[in-house]
C-alpha positions as CSV (number, residue, x, y, z in Angstrom):
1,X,33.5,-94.5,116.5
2,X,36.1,-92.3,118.0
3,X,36.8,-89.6,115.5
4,X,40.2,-86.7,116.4
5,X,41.5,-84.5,113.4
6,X,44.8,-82.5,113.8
7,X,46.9,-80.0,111.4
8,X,50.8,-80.5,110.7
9,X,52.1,-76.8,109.7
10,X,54.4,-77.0,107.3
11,X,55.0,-73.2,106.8
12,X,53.5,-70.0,106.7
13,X,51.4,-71.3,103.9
14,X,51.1,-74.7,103.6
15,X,49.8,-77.4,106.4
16,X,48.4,-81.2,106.4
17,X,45.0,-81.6,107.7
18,X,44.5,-85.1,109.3
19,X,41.1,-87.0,110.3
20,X,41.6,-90.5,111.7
21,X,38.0,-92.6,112.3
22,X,39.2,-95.6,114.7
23,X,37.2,-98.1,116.2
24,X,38.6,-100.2,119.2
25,X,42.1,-99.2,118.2
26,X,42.4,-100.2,114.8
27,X,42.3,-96.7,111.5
28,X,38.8,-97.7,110.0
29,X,38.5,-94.5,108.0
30,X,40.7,-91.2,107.3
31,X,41.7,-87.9,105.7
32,X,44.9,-86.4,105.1
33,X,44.7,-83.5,102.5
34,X,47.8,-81.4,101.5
35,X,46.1,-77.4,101.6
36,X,47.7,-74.1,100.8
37,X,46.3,-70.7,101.8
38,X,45.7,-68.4,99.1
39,X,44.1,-65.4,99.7
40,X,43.2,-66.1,103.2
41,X,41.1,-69.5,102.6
42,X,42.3,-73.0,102.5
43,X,42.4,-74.7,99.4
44,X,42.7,-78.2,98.7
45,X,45.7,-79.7,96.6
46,X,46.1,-83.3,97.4
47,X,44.0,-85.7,99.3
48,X,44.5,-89.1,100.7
49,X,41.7,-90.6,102.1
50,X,39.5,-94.3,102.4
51,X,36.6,-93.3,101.0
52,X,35.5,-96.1,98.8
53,X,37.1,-98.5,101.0
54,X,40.3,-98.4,99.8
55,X,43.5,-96.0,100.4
56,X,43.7,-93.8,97.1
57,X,45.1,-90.3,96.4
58,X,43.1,-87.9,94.7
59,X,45.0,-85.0,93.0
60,X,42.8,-81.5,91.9
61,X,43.3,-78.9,89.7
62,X,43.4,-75.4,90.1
63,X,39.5,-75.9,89.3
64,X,39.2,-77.8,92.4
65,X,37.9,-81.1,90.6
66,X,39.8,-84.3,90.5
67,X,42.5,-84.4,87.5
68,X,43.8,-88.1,88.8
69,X,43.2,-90.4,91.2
70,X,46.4,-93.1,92.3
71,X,44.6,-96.4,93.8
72,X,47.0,-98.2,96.6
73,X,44.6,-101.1,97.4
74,X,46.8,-103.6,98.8
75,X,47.8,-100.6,101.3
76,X,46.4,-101.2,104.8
77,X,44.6,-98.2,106.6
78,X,47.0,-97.9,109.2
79,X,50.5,-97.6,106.7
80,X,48.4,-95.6,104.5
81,X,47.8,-93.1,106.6
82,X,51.4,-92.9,107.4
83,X,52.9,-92.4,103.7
84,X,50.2,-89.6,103.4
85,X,51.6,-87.9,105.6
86,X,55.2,-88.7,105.0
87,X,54.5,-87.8,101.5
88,X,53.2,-84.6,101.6
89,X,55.9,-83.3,104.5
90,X,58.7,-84.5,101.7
91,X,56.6,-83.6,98.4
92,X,54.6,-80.6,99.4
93,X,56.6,-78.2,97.5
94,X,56.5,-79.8,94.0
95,X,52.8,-80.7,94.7
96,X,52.0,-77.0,95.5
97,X,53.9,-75.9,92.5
98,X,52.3,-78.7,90.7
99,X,48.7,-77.0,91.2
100,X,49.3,-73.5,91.6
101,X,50.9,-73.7,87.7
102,X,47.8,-76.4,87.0
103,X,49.8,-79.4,86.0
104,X,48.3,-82.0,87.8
């Protein structure tokens, strides 16, 4: 299966990382995760993804483990991939804040 992973920079410190899985055509898998750079590595705030076969949104801590997970199972792969994204270019500031202060 076809696999192509991008970035979408936000700013200086902030970009979406994006893996798309696809299989004639048609989103069979993904990843979209919202990272910040902090001390020159990557960390990981948010994550979409399709892991267990179903869209969900996993939100970490500042200790890196999952503090909630939001379950969007009557989402389809494709649109799911596509609020990811829009979420995280229009919430990427709160969720940022959100982790850096550990409120998730």
């Amino acid at each position: 299966m076809p696999k192509k992973d991008y970035n979408i920079i936000l700013n200086n410190t902030t970009r979406i990382f994006i893996l798309i899985e696809t299989k004639k055509g048609i989103i069979v898998r993904f990843v979209v995760k919202l990272e910040i750079l902090i001390k020159d590595k990557w960390l990981e705030v948010e994550r979409y993804d399709t892991h267990h076969g179903y869209v969900h949104k996993d939100i970490l801590g500042k200790n890196r483990k999952k503090k909630r997970c939001l379950k969007y199972y009557l989402i389809d792969n494709e649109s799911g991939l596509n609020m990811a994204i829009k979420d995280f270019k229009e919430n990427h500031q709160l969720y940022s804040w959100r982790y850096l202060n550990d409120k998730a």
